[in-house]
C-alpha positions as a Markdown table, in Angstrom:
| # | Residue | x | y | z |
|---|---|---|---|---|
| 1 | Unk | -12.7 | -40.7 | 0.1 |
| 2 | Unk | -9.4 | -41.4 | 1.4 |
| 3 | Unk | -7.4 | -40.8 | 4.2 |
| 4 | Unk | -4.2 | -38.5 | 4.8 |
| 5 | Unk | -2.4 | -38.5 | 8.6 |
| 6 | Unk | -5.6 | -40.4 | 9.9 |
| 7 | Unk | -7.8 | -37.8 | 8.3 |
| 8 | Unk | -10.8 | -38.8 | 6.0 |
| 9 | Unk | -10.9 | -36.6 | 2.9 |
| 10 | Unk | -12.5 | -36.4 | -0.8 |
| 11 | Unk | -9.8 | -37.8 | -3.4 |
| 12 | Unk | -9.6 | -34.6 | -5.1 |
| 13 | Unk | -9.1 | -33.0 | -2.7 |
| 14 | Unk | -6.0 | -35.3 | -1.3 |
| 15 | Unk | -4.9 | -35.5 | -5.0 |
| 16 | Unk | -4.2 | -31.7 | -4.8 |
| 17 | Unk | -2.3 | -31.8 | -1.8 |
| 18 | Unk | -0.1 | -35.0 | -2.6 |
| 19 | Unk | 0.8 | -32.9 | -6.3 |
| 20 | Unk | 1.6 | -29.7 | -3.8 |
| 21 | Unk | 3.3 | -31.6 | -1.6 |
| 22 | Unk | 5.5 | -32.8 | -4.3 |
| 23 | Unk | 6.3 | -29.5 | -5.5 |
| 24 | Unk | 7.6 | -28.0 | -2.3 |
| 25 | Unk | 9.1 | -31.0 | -1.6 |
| 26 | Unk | 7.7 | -30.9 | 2.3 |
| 27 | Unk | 4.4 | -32.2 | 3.9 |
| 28 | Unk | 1.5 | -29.4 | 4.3 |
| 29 | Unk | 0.6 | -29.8 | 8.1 |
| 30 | Unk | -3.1 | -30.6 | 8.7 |
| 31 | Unk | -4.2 | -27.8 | 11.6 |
| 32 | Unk | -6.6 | -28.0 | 14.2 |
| 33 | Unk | -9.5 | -25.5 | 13.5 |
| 34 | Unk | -8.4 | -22.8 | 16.5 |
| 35 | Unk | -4.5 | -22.9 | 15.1 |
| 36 | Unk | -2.6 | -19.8 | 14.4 |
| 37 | Unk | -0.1 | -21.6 | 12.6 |
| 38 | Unk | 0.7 | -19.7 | 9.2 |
| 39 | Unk | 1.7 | -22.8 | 7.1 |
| 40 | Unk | -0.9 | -25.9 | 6.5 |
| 41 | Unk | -4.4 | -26.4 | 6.0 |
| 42 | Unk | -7.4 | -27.1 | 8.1 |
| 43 | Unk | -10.3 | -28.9 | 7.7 |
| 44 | Unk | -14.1 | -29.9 | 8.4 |
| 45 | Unk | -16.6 | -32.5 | 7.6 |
| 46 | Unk | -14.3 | -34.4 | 5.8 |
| 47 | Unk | -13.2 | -31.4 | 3.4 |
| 48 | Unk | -10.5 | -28.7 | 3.4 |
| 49 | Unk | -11.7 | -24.8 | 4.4 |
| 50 | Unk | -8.6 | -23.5 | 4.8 |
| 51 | Unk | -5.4 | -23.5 | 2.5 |
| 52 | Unk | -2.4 | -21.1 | 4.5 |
| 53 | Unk | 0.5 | -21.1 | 2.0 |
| 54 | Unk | 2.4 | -17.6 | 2.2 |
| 55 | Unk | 5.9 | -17.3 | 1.9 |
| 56 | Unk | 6.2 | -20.9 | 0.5 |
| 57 | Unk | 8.2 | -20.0 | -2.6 |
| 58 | Unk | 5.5 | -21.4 | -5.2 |
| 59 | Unk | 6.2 | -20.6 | -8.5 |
| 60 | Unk | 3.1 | -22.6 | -10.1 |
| 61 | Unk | -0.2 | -23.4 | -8.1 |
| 62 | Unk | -1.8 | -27.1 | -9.8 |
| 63 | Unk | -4.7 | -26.6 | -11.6 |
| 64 | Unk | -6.1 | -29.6 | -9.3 |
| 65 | Unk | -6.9 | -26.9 | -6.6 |
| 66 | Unk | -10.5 | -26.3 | -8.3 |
| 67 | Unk | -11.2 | -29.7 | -6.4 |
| 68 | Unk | -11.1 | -28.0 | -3.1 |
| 69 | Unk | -14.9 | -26.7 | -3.8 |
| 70 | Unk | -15.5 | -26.1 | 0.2 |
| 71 | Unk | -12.1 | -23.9 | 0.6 |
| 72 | Unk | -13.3 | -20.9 | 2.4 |
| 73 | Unk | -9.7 | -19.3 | 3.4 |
| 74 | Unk | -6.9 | -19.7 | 1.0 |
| 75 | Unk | -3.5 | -17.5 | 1.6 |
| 76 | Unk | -1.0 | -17.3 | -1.0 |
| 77 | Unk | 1.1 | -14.1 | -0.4 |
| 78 | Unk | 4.6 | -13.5 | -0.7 |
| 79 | Unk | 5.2 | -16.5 | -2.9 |
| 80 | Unk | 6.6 | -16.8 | -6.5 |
| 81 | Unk | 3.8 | -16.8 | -8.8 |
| 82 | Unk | 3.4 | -15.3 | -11.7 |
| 83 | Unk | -0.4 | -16.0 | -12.6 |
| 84 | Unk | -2.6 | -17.5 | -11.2 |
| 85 | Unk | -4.5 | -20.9 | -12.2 |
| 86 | Unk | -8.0 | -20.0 | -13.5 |
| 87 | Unk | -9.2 | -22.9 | -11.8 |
| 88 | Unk | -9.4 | -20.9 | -8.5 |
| 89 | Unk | -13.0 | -19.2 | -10.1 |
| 90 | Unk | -14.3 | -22.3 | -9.0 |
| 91 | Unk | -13.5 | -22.1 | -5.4 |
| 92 | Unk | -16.7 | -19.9 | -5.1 |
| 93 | Unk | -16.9 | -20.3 | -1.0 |
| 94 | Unk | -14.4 | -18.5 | -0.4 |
| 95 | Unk | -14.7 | -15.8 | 1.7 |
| 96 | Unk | -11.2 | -14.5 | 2.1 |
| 97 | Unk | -8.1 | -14.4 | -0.2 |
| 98 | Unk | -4.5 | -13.1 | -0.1 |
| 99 | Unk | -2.3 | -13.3 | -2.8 |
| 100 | Unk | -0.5 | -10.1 | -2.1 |
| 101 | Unk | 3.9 | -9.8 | -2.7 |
| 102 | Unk | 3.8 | -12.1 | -5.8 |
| 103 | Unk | 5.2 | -11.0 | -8.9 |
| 104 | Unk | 1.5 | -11.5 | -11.4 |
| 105 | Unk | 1.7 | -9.8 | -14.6 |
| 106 | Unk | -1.6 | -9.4 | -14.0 |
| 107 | Unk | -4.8 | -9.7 | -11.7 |
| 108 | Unk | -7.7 | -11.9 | -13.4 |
| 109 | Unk | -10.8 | -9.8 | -12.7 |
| 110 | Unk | -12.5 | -13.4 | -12.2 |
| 111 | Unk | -11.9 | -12.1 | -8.7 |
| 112 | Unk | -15.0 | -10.0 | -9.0 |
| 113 | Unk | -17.1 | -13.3 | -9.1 |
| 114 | Unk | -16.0 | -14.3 | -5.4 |
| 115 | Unk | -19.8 | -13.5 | -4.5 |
| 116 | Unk | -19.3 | -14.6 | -0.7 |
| 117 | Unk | -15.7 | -13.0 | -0.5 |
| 118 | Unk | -15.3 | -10.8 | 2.5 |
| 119 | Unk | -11.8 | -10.1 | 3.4 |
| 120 | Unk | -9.5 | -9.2 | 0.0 |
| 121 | Unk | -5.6 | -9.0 | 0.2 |
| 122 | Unk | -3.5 | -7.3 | -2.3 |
| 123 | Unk | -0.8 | -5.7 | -1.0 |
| 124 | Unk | 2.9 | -5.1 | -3.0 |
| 125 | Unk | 1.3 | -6.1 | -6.5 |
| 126 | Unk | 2.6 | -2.7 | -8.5 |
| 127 | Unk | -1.3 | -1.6 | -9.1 |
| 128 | Unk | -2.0 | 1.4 | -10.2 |
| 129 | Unk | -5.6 | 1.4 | -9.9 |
| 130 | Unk | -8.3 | 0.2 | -7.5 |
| 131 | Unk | -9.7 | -2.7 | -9.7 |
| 132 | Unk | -13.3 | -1.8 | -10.6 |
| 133 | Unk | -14.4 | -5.7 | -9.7 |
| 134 | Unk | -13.4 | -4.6 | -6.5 |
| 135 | Unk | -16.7 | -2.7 | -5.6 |
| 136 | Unk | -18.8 | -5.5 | -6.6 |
| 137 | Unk | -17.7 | -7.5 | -4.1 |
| 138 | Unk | -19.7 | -8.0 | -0.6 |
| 139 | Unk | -16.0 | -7.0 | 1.7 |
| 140 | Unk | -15.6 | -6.0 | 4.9 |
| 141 | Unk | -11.8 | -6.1 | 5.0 |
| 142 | Unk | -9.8 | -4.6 | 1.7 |
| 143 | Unk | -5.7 | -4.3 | 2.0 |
| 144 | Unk | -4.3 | -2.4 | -1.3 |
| 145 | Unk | -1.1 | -1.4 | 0.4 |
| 146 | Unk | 2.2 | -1.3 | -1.3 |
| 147 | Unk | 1.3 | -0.2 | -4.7 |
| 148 | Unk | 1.5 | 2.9 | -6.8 |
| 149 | Unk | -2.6 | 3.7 | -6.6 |
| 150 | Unk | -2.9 | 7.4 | -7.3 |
| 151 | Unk | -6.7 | 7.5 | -6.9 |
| 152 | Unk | -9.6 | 6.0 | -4.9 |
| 153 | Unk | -12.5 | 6.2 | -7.1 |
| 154 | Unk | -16.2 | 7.7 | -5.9 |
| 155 | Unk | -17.0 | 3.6 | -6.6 |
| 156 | Unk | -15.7 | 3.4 | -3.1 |
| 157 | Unk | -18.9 | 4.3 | -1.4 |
| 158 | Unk | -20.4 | 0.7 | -3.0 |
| 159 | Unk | -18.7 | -1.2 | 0.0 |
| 160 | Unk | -21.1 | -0.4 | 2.3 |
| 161 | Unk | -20.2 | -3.5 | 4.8 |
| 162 | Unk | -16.6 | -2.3 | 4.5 |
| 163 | Unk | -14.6 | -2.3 | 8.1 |
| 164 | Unk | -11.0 | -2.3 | 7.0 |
| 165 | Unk | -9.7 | -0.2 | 4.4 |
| 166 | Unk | -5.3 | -0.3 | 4.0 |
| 167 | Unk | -4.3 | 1.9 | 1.7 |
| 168 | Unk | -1.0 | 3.2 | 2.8 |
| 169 | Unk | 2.1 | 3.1 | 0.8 |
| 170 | Unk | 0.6 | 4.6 | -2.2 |
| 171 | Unk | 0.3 | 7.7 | -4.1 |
| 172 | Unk | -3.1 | 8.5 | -3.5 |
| 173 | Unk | -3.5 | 13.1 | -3.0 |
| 174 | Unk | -7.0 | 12.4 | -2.0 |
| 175 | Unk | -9.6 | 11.0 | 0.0 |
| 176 | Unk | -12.8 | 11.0 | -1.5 |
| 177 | Unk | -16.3 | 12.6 | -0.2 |
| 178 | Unk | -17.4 | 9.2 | -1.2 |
| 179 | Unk | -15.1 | 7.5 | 1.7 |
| 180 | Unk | -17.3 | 9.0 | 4.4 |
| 181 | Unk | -20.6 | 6.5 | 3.4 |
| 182 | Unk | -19.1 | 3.7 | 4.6 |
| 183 | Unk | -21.0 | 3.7 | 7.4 |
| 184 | Unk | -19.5 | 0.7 | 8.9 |
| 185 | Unk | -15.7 | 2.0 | 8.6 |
| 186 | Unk | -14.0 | 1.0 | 11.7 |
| 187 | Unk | -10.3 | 1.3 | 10.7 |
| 188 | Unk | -8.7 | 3.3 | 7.8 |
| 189 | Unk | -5.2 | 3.2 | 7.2 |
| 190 | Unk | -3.5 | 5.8 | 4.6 |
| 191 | Unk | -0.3 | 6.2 | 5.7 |
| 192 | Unk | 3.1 | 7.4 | 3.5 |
| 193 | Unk | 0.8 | 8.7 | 0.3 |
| 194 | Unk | 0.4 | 12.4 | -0.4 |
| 195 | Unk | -3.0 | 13.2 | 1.2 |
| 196 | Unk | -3.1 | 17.0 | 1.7 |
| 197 | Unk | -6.6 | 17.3 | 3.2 |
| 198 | Unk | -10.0 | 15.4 | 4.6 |
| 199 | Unk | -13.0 | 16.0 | 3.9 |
| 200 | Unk | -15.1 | 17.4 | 6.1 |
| 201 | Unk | -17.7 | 15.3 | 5.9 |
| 202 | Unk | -15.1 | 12.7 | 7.6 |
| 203 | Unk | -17.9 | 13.5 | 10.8 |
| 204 | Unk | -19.9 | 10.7 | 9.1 |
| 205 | Unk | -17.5 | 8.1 | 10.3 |
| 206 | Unk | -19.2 | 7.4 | 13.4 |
| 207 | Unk | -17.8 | 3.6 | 13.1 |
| 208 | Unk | -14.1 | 4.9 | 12.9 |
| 209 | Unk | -11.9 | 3.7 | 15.9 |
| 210 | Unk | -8.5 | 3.7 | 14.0 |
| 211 | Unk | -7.2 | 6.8 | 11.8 |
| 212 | Unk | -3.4 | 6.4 | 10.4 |
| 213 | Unk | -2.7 | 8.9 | 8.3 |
| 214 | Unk | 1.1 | 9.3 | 9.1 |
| 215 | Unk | 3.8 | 10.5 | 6.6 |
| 216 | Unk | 1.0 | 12.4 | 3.9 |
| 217 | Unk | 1.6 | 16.0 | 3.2 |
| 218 | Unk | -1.2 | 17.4 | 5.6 |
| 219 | Unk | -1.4 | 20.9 | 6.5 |
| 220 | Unk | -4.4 | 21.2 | 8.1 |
| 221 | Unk | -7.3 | 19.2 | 10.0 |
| 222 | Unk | -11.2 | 19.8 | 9.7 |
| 223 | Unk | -12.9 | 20.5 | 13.1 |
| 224 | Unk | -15.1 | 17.8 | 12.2 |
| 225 | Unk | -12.7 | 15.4 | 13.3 |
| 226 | Unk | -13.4 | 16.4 | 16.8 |
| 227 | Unk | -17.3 | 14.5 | 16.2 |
| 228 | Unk | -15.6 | 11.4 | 15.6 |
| 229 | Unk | -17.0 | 9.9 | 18.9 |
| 230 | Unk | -15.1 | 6.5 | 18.6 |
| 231 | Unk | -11.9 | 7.7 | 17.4 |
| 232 | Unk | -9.2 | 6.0 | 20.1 |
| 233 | Unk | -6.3 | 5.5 | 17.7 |
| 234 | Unk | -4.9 | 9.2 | 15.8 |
| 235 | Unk | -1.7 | 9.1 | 13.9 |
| 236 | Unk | -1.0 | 12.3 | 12.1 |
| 237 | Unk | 3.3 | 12.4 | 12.3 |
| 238 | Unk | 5.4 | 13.3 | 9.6 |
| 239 | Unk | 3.4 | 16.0 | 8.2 |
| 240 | Unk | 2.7 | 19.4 | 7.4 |
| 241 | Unk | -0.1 | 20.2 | 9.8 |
| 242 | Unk | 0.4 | 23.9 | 11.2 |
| 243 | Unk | -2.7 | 23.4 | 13.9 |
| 244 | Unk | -4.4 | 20.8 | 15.8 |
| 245 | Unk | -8.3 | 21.7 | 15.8 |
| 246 | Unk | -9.9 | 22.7 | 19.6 |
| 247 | Unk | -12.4 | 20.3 | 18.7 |
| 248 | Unk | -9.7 | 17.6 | 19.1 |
| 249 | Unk | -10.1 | 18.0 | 22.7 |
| 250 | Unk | -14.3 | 16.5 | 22.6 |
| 251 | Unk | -12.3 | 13.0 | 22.0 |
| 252 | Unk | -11.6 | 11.9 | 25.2 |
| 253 | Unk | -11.0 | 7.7 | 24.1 |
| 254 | Unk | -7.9 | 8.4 | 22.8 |
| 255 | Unk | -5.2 | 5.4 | 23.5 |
| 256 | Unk | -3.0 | 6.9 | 20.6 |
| 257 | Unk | -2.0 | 10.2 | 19.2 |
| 258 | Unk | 1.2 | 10.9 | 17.2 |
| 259 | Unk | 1.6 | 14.4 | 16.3 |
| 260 | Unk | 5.5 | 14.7 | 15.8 |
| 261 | Unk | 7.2 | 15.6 | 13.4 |
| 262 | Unk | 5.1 | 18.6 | 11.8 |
| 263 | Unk | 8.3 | 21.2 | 11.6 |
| 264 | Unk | 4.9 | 24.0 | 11.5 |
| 265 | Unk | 2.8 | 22.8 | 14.3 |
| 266 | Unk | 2.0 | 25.4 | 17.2 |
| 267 | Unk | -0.1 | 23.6 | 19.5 |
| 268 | Unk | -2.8 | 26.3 | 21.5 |
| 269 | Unk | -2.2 | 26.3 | 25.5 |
| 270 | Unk | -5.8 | 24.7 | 26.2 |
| 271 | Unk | -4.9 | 22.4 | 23.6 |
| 272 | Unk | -1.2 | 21.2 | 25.1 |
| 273 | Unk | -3.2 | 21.2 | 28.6 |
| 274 | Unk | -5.9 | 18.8 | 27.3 |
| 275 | Unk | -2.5 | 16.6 | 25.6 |
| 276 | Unk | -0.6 | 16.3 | 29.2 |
| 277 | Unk | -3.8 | 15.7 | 31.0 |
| 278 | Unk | -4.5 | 12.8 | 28.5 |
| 279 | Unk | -0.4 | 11.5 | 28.7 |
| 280 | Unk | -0.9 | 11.4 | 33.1 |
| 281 | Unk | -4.3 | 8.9 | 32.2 |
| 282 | Unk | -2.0 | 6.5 | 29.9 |
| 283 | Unk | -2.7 | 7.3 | 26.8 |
| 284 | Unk | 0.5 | 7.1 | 24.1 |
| 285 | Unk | 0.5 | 10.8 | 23.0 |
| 286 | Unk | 3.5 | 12.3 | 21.2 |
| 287 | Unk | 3.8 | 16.3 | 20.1 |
């Protein structure tokens, strides 16, 4: 063991950061455990768990990193790299990785063997598919945003401990049946694809707190949305929709609703009553 800024680690470990060190050509901060700090690395019991280098500008990540065998949290988004070091399989404790804005040629589906990964970032990485490794994986937080995914496979329904799903900015024209047995869904975020309907067995949600499924090309809404007991956050602008459903008006937990912005919308008197009446309680509603 040795010591770096008063701080005992292994010597693989500090050999890593003295080589990163000397590629950015600035010290890595050491962070204390509660630290919101975006840049540095934390550790515990004399290892490092955490490794927070986004927009950093690396171009090539030393192979040494396979020495951090404790790293739990390693961030590497909007960065430089081109590929990344198979020596990160190793890192088998981690339980949440980023590595979305770079520009990889390609994803190593060594990913899939993350077996305690939980929260998995790739945003702005020019997919076109949902990698099938993807639904091995224990997650409960998945960010595809920023591609060019056209579909979300049936697979979908495999991440049953799946909270988070951010799939906005893509071209997906469909949300599967398959999306409404995740059972444990508390956000979804689909905004700016070309969703035209939901499914109606979107009622199965009964987790879902957050819906954004602004700018799609929506022209209609199921009544089940209206069983969606949780629902509190509702963004449907900058769309086709002609209707709101009556059922809409059984939600009464709504904090947000954005409506705006559908040229087609005609909005039922009971329906605009229940809106206003939910405005004068505080809630953001715009129609």
């Amino acid at each position: 063991m040795k010591k770096i800024k008063g701080i005992l680690l292994q010597s693989g470990e500090l050999r890593f950061l003295d080589e990163l060190e000397h590629s950015l050509d600035k010290k890595i901060p050491a962070l204390e455990q509660s630290s919101t700090e975006k840049f540095g690395f934390k550790h515990q019991n004399n290892h490092v768990t955490h490794l927070l280098l986004s927009n950093c500008e690396i171009e090539v990540l030393p192979g040494a990193i396979a020495n951090l065998r404790h790293l739990e949290v390693l961030h590497l988004h909007r960065n430089l790299l081109k590929d990344l070091p198979v020596e990160l399989k190793h890192l088998q404790n981690l339980v949440e990785l980023s590595i979305g804005q770079n520009p990889l040629e390609s994803v190593p589906n060594w990913i899939g063997t993350f077996t305690n990964l939980k929260k998995l970032y790739q945003f702005g990485l020019n997919l076109t598919e949902i990698p099938k490794y993807i639904f091995d994986l224990p997650l409960t937080h998945l960010a595809l945003y920023m591609n060019k995914i056209e579909k979300i496979p049936k697979d979908i329904c495999q991440l049953v401990d799946l909270e988070e799903f951010a799939i906005g900015g893509n071209q997906v024209s469909q949300l599967p049946n398959e999306i409404c047995m995740l059972p444990k869904l508390n956000e979804l975020s689909a905004y700016n694809n070309k969703i035209e309907t939901l499914p109606e067995c979107i009622r199965y949600l009964s987790a879902l707190e957050k819906l954004v499924l602004n700018h799609n090309s929506l022209t209609e809404l199921p009544e089940t949305l209206g069983e969606l007991k949780n629902l509190s956050i509702l963004t449907l602008n900058d769309n086709q929709i002609k209707e709101i459903p009556e059922s809409i008006m059984k939600l009464t937990s709504f904090k947000t609703l954005w409506v705006h912005n559908n040229p087609r919308l005609q909005i039922s008197a009971e329906t605009e009553e229940f809106l206003t009446q939910m405005i004068a309680s505080g809630a953001n509603i715009k129609f």
